[in-house]
gemmi code that builds the backbone of each chain (N, CA, C; Angstrom):
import gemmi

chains = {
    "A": [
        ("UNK", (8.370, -3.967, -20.185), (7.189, -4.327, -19.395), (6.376, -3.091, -19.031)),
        ("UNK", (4.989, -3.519, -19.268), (4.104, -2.067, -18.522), (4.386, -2.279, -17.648)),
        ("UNK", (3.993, -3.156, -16.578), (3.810, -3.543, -15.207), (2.667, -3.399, -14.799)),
        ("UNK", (2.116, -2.637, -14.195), (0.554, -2.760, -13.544), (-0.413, -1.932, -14.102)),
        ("UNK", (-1.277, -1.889, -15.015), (-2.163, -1.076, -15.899), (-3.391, -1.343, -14.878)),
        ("UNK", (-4.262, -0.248, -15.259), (-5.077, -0.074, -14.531), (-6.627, 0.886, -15.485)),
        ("UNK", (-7.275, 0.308, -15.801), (-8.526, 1.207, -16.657), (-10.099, 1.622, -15.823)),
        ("UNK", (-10.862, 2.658, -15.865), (-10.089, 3.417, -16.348), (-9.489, 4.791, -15.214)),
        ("UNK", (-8.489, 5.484, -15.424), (-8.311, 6.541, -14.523), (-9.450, 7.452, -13.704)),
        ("UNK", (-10.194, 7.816, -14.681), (-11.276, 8.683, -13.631), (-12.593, 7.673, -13.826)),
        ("UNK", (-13.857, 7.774, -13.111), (-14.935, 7.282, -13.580), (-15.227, 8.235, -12.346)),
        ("UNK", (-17.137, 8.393, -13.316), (-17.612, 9.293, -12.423), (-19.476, 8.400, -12.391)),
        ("UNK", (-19.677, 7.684, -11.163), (-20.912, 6.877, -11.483), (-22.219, 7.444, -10.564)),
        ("UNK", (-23.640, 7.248, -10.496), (-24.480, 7.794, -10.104), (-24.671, 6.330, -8.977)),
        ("UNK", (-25.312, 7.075, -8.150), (-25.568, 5.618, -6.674), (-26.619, 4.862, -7.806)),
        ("UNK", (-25.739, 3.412, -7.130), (-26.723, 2.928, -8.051), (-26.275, 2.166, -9.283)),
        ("UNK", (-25.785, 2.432, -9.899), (-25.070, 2.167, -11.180), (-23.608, 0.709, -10.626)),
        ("UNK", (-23.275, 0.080, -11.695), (-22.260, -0.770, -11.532), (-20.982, -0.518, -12.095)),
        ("UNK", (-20.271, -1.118, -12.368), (-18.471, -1.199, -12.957), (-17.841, -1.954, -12.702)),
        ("UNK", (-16.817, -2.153, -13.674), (-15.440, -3.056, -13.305), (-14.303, -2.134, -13.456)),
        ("UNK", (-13.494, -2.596, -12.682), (-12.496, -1.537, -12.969), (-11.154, -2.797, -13.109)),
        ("UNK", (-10.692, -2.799, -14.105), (-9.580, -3.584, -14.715), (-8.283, -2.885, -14.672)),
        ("UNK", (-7.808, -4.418, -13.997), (-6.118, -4.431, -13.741), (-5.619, -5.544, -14.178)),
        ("UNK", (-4.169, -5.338, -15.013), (-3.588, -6.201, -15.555), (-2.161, -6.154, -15.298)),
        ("UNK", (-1.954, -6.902, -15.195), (-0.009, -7.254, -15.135), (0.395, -7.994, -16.254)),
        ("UNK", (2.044, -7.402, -16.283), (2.536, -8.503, -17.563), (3.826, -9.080, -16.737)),
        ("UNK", (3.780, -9.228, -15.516), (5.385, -9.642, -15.151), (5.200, -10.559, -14.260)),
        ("UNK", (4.237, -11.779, -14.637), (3.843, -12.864, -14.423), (3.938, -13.760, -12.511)),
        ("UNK", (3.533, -12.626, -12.028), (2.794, -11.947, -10.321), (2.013, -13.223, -10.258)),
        ("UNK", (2.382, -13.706, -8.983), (0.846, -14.750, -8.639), (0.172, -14.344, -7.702)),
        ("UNK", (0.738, -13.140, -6.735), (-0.251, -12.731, -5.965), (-0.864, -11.118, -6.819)),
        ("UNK", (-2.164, -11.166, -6.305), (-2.594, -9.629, -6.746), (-3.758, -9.049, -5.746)),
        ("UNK", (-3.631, -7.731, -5.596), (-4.057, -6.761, -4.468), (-5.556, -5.771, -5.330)),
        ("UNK", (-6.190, -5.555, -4.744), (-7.071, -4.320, -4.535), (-7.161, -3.598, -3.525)),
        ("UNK", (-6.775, -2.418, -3.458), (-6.585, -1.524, -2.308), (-7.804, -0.479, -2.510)),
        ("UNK", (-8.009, 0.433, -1.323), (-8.778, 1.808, -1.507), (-8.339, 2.748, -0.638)),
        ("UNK", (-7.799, 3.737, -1.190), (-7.563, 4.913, -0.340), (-8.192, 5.981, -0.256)),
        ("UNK", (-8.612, 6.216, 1.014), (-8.953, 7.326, 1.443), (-8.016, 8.263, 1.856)),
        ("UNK", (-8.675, 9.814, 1.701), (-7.807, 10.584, 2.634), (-7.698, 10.449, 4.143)),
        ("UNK", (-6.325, 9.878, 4.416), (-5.767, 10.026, 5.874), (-6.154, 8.595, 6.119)),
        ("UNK", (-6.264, 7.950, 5.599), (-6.636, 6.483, 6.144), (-5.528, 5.386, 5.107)),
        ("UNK", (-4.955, 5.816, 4.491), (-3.573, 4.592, 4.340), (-4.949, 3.912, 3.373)),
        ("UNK", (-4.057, 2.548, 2.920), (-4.252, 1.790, 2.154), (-5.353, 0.931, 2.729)),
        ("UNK", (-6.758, 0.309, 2.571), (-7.313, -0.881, 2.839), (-7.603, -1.781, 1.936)),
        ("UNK", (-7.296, -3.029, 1.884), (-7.065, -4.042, 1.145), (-8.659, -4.698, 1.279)),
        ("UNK", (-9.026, -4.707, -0.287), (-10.469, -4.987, -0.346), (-10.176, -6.386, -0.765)),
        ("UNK", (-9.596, -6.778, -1.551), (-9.724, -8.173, -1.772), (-8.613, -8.684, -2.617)),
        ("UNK", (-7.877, -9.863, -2.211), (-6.777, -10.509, -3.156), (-6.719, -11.850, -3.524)),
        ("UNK", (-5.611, -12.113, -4.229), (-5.598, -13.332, -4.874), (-4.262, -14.042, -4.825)),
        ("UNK", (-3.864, -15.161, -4.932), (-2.476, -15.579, -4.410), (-2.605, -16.450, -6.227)),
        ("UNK", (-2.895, -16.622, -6.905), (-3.272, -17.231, -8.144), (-4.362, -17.320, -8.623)),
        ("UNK", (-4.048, -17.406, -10.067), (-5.924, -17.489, -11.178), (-6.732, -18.800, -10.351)),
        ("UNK", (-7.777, -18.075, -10.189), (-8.746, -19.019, -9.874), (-9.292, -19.205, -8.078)),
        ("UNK", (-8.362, -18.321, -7.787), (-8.205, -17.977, -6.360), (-8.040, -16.807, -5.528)),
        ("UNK", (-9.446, -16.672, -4.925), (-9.508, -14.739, -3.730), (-10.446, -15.010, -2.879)),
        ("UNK", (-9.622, -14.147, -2.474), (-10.292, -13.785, -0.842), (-10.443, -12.236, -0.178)),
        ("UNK", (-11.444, -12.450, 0.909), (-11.354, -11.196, 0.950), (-10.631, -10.467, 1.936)),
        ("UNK", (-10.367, -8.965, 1.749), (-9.306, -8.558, 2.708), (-10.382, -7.652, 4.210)),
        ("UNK", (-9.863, -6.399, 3.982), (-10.135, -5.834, 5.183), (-11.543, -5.243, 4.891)),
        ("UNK", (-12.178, -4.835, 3.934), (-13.239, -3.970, 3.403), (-13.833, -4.687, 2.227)),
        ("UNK", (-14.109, -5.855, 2.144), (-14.801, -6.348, 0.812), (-16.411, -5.965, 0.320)),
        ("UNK", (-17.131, -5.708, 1.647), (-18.194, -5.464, 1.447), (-18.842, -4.080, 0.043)),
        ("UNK", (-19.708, -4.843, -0.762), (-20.213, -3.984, -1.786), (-19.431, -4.213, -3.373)),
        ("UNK", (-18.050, -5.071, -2.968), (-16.832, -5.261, -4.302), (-17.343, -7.230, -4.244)),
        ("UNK", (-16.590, -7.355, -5.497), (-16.540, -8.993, -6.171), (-15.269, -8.618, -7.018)),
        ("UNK", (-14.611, -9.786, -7.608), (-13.275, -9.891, -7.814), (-13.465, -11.291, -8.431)),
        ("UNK", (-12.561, -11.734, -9.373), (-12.033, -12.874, -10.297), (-11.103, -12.853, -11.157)),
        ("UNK", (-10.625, -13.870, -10.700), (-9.029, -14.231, -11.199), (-8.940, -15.376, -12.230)),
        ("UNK", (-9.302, -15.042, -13.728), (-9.563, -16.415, -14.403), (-7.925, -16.542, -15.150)),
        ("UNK", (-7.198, -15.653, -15.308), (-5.999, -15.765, -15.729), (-5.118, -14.800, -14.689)),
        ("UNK", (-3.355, -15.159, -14.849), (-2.650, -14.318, -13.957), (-2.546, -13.190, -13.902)),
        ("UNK", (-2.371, -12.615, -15.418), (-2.477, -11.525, -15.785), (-3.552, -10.528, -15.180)),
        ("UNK", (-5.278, -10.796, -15.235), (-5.847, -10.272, -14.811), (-6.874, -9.689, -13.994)),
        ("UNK", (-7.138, -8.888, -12.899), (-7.605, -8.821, -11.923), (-8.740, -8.260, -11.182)),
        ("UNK", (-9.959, -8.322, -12.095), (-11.024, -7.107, -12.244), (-11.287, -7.091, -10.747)),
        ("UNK", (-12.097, -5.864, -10.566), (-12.709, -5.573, -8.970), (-14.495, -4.817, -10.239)),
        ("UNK", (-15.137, -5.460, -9.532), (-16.636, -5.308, -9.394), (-17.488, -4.682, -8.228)),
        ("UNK", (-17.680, -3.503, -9.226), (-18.700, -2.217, -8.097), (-20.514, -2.642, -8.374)),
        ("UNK", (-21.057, -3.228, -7.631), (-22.695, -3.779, -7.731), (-22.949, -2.533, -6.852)),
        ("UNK", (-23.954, -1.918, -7.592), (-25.498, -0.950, -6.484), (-24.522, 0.147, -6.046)),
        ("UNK", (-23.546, 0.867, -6.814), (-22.501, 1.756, -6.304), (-22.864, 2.711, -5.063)),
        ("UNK", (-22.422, 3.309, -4.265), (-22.586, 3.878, -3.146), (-21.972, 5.516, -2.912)),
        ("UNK", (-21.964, 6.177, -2.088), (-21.254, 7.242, -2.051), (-19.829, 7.313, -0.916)),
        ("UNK", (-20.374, 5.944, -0.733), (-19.093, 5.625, 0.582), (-17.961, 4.997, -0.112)),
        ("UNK", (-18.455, 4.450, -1.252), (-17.393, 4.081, -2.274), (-16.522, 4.858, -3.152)),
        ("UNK", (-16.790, 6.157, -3.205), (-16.204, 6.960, -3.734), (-14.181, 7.513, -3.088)),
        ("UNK", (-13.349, 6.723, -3.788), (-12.491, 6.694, -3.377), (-11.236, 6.413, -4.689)),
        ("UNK", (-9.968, 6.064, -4.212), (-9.120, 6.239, -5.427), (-8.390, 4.380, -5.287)),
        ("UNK", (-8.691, 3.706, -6.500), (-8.683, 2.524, -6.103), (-7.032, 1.816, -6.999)),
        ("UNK", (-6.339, 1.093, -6.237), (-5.297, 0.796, -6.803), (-4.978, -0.629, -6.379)),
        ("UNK", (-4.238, -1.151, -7.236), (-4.185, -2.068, -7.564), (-2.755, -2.876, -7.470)),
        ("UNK", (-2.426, -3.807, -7.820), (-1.423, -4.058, -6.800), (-0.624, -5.697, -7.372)),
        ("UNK", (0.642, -5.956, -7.165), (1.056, -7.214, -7.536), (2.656, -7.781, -6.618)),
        ("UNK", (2.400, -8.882, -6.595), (3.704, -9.256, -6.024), (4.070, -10.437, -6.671)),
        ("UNK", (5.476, -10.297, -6.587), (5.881, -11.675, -7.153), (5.745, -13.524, -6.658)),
        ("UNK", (6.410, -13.150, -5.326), (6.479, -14.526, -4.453), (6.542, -14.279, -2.979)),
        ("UNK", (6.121, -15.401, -1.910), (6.109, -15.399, -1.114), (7.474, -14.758, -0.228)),
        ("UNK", (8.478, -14.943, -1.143), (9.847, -14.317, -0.631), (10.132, -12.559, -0.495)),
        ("UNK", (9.453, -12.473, -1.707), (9.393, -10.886, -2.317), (7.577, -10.139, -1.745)),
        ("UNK", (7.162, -10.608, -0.834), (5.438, -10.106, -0.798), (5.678, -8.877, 0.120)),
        ("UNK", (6.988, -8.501, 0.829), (7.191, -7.015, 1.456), (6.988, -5.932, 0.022)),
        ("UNK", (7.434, -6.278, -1.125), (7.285, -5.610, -2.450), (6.385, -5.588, -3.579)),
        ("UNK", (5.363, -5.074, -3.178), (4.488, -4.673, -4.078), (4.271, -3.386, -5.446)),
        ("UNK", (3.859, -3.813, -6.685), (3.908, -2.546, -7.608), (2.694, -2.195, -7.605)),
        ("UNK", (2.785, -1.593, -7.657), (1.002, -0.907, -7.830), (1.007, -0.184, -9.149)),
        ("UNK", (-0.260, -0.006, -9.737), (-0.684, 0.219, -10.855), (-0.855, 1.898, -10.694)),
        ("UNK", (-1.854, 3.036, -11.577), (-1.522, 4.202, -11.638), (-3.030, 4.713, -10.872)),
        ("UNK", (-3.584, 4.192, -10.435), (-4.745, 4.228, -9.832), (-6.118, 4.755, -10.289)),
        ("UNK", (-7.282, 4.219, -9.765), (-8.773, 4.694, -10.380), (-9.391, 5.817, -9.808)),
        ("UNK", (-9.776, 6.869, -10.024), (-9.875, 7.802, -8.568), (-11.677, 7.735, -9.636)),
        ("UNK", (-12.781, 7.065, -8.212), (-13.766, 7.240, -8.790), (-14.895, 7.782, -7.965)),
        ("UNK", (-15.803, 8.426, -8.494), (-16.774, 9.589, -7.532), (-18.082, 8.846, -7.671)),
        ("UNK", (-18.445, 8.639, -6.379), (-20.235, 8.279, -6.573), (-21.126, 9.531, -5.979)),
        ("UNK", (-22.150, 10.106, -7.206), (-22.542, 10.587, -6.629), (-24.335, 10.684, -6.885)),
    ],
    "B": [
        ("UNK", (-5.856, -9.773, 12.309), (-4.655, -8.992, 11.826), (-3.790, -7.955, 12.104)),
        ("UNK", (-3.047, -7.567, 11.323), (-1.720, -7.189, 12.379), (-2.483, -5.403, 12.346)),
        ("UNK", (-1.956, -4.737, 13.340), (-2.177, -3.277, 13.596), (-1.177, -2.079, 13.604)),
        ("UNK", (-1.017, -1.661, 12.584), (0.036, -0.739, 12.514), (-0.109, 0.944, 12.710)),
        ("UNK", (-0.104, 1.136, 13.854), (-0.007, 3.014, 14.048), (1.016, 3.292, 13.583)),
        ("UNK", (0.892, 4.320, 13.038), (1.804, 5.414, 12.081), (2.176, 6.786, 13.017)),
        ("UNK", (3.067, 7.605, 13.127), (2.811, 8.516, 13.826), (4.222, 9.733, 12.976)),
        ("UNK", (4.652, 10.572, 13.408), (3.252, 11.601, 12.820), (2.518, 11.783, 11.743)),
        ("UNK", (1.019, 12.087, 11.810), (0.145, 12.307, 10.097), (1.104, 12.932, 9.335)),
        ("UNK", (1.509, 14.103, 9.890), (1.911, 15.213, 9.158), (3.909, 15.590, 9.713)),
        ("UNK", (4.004, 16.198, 8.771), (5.302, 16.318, 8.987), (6.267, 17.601, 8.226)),
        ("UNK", (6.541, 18.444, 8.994), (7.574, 19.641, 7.979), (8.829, 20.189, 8.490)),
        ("UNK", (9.550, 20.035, 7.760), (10.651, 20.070, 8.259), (11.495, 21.015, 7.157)),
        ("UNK", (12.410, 21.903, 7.414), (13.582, 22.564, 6.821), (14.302, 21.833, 5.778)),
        ("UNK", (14.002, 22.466, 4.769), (15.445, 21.540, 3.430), (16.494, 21.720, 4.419)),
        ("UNK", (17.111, 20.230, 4.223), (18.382, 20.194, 4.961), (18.000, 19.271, 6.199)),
        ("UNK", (17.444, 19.279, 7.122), (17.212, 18.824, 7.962), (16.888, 17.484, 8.294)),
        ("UNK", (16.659, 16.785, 9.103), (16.321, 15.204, 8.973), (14.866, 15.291, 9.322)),
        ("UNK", (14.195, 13.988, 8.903), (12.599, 13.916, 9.307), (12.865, 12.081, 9.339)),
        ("UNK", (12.231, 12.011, 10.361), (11.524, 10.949, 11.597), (9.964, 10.213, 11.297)),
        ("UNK", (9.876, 9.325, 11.076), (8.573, 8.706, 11.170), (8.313, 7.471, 12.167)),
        ("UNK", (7.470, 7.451, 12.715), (7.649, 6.304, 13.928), (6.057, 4.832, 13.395)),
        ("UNK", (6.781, 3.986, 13.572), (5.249, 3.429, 13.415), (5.003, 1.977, 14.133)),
        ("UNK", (4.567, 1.908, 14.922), (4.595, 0.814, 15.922), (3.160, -0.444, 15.191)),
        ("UNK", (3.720, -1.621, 15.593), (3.316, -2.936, 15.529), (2.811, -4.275, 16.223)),
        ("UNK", (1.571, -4.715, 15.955), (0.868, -5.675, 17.357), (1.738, -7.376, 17.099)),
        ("UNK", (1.797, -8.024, 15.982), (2.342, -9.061, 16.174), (4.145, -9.083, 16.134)),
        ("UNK", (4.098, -10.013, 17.112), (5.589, -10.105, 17.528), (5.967, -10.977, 16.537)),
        ("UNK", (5.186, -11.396, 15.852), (5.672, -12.856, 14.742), (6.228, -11.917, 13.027)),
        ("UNK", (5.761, -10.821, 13.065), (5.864, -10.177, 12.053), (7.464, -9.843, 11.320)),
        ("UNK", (7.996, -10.472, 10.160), (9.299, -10.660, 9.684), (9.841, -9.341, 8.956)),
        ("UNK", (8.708, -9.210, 8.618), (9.728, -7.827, 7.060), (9.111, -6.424, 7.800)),
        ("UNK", (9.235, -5.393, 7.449), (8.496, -4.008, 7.606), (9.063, -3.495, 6.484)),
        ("UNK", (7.809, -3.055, 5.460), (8.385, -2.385, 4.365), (7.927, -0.849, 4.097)),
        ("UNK", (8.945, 0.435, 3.541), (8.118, 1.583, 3.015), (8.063, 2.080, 2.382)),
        ("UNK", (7.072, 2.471, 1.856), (6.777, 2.782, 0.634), (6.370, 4.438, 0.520)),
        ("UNK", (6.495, 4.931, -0.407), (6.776, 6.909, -0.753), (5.627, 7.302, -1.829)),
        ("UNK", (4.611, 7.681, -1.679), (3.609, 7.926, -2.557), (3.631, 9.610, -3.320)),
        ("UNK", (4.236, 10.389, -3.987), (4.407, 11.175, -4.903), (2.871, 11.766, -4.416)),
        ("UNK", (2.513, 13.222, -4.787), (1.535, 13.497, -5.245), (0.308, 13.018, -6.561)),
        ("UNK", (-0.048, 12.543, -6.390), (-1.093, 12.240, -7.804), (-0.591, 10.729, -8.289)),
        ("UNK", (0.972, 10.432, -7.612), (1.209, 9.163, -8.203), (0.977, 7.901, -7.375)),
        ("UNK", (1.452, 6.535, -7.819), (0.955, 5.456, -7.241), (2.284, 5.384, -5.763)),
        ("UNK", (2.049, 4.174, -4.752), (2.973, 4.566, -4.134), (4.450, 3.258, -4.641)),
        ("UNK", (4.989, 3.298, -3.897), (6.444, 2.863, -4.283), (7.333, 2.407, -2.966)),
        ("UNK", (8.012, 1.369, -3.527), (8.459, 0.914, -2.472), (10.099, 1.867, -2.178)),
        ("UNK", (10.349, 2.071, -1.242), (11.741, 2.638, -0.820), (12.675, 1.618, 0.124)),
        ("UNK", (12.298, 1.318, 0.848), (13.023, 0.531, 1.654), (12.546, -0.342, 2.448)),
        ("UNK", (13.093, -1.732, 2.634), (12.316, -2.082, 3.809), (13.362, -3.251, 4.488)),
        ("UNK", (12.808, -3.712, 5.587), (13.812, -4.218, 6.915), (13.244, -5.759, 7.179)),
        ("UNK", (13.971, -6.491, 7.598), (13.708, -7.765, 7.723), (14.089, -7.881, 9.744)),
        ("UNK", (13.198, -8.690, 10.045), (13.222, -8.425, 11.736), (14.578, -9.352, 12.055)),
        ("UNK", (15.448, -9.663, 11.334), (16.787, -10.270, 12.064), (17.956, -9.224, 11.783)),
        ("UNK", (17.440, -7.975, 11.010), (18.777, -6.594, 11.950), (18.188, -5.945, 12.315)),
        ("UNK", (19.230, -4.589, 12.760), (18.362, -3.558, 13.831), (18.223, -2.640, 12.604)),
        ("UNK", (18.885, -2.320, 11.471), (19.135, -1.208, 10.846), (19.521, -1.796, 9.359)),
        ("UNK", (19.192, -0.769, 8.649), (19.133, -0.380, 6.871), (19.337, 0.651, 7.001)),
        ("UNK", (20.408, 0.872, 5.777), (20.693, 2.362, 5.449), (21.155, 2.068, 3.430)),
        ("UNK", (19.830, 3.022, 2.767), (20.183, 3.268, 1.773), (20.372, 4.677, 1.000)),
        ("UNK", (21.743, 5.086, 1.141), (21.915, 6.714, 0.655), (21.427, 7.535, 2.153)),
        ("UNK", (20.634, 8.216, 1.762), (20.083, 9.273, 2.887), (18.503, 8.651, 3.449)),
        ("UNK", (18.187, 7.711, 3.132), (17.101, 7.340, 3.882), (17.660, 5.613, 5.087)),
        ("UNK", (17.096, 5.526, 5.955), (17.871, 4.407, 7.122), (16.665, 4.304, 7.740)),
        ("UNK", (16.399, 2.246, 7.874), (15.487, 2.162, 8.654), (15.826, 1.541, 9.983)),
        ("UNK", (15.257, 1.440, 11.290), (15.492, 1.146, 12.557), (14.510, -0.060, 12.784)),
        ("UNK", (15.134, -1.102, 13.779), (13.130, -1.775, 14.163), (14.213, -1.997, 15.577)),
        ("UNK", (13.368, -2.198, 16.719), (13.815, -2.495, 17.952), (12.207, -3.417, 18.178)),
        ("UNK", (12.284, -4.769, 18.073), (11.462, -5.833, 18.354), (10.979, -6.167, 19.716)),
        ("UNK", (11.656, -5.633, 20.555), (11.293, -6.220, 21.730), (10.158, -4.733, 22.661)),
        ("UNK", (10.134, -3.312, 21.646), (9.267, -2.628, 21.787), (8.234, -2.661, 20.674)),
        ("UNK", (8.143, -3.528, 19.682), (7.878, -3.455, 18.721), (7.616, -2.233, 17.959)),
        ("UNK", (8.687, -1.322, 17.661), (8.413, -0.188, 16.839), (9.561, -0.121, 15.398)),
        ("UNK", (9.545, -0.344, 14.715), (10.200, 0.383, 13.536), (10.284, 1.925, 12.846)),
        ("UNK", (11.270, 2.574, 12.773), (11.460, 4.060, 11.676), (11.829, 4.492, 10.965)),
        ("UNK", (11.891, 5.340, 10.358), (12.048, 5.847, 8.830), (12.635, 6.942, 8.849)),
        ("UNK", (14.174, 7.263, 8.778), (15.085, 8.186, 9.241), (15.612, 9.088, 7.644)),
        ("UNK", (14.684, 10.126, 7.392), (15.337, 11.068, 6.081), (16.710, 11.479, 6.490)),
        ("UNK", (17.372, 11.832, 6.130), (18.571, 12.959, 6.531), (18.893, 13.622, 5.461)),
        ("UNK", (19.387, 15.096, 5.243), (19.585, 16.280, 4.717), (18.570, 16.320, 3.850)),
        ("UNK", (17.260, 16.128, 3.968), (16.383, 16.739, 3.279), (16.342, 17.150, 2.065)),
        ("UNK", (15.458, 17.239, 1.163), (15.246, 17.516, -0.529), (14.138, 17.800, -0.720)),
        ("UNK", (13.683, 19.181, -1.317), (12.154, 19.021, -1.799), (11.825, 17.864, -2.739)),
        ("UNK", (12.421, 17.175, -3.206), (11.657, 15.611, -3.605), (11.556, 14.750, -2.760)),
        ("UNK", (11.545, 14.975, -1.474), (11.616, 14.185, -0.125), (9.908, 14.100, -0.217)),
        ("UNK", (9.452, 15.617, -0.523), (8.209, 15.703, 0.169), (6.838, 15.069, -0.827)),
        ("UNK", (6.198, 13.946, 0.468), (5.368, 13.267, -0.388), (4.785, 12.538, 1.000)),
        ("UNK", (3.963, 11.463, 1.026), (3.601, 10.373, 1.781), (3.920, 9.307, 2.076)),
        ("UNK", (4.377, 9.008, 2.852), (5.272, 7.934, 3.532), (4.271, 6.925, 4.114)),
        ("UNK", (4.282, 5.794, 3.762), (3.296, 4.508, 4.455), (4.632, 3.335, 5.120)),
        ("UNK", (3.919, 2.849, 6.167), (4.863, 1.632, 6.928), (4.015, 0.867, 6.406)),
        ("UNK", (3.922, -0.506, 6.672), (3.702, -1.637, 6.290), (3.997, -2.822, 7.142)),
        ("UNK", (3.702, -3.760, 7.555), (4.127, -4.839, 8.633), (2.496, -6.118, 7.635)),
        ("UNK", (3.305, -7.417, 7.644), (2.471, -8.636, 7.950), (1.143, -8.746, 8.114)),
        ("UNK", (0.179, -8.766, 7.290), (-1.235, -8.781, 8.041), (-1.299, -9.767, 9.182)),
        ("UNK", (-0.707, -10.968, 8.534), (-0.915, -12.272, 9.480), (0.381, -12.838, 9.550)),
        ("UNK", (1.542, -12.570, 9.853), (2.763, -12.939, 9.754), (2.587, -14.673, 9.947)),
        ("UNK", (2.389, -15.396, 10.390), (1.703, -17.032, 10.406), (1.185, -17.396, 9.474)),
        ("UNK", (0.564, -16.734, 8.955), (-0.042, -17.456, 7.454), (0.214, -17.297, 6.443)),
        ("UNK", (0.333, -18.282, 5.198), (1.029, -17.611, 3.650), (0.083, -17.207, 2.879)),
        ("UNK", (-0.370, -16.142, 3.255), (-1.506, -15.174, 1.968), (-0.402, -14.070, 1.642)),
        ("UNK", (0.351, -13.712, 2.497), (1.457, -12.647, 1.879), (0.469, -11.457, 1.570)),
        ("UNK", (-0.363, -10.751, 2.433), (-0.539, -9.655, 2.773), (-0.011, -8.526, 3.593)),
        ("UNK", (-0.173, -7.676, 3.060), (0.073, -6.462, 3.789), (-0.858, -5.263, 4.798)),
        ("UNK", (-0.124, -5.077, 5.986), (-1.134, -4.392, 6.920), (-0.802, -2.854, 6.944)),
        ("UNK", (-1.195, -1.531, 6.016), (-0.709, -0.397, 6.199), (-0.519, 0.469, 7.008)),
        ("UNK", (0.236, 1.393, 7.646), (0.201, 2.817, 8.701), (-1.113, 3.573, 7.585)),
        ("UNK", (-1.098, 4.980, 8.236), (-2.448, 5.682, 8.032), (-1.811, 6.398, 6.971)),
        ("UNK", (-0.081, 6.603, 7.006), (0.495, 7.681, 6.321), (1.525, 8.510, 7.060)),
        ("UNK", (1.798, 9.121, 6.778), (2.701, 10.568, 7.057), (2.630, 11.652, 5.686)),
        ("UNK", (2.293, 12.656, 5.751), (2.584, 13.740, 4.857), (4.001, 14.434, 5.331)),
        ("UNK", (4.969, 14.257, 4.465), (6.418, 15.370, 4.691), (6.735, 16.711, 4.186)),
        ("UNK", (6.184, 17.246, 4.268), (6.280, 18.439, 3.505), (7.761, 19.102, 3.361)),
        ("UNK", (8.844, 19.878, 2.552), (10.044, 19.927, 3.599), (9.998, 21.336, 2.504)),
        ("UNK", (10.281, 22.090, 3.590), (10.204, 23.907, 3.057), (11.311, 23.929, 2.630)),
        ("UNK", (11.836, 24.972, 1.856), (13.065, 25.299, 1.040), (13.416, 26.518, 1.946)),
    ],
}
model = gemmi.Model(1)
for chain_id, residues in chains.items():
    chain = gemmi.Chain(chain_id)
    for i, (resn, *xyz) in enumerate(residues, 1):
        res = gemmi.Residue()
        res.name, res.seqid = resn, gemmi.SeqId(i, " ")
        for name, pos in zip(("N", "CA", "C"), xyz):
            atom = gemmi.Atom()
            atom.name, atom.element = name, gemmi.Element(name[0])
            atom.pos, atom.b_iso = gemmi.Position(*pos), 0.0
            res.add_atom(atom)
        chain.add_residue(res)
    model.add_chain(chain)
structure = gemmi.Structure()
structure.add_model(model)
structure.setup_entities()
């Protein structure tokens, strides 16, 4: 198993500009995470999904979009990019409601708006 | 949602020595506390985590604590390793009541542990 792939590692975008940044699982996860980390600020959960076809948003959604048309995969959508967005974005999966203290996370996006 | 202080940011301690992380919690309904060890440059990872019906986990040289009725849980290194040193996140329930099965993070800890 890969486990949590994540494309692509660096991106470097101008304010303004858009992206997706794609995450995929192969170890058939029904919940899935988008996180953003900053320095010194821990993890904030931009938006998740508990199954295809189903998200919501978390603590910071504003400026991101997200869709879940299969389990496997989990895009996050950057519209009108920003410089406040510039952060290292990771991604995230759990198995079941039993197991949701355990999350894998993918290898992360570290992306610069400038 | 749930509120998790982390305490200390930072942290250095002597190879050999033990290191302490404290991280306190707002809902009393909250079941698991999990933590996770983030590497330099890498993703983070889960290490251990505690379910609110014991007081204590102990795996190898890392042991976690929760005392519920102050609501605080910790993260107890002992004899130290420079592969100790990395970022340490707590974790607690966003909404322990509801089944979205989210997670609410600490800010961090950096461990640094000198040789």
């Amino acid at each position: 198993n890969a486990g949590v792939t994540q494309t692509p590692k660096f991106r470097i975008l101008k304010i303004g500009q858009s992206m997706t940044l794609q995450c995929t699982q192969d170890m058939n996860h029904n919940y899935m995470y988008w996180y953003r980390q900053d320095p010194g600020m821990g993890l904030k959960l931009i938006y998740y999904s508990v199954g295809a076809g189903i998200t919501d948003k978390g603590e910071v959604p504003n400026g991101y979009n997200v869709s879940r048309s299969t389990t496997e995969d989990f895009p996050l959508r950057l519209e009108l990019a920003a410089p406040s967005q510039t952060s290292v974005y990771f991604c995230a999966s759990s198995y079941s409601a039993a197991s949701s203290y355990e999350q894998y996370f993918g290898p992360g996006t570290r992306l610069t708006v400038t | 949602g749930e509120n998790v202080e982390q305490h200390p940011s930072t942290l250095s301690v002597q190879e050999g020595d033990s290191a302490v992380i404290k991280c306190t919690y707002s809902d009393s309904a909250s079941n698991y506390f999990p933590w996770y060890k983030q590497e330099l440059g890498k993703r983070p990872q889960l290490i251990i985590y505690i379910r609110s019906n014991v007081g204590e986990k102990k795996d190898q040289r890392i042991a976690v604590t929760l005392n519920k009725t102050a609501k605080h849980f910790s993260l107890h290194i002992t004899e130290t390793q420079p592969e100790d040193s990395a970022v340490y996140f707590c974790a607690a329930p966003d909404d322990p009541l509801s089944n979205d099965y989210k997670l609410s993070f600490g800010a961090g800890t950096t461990v640094t542990v000198r040789a």
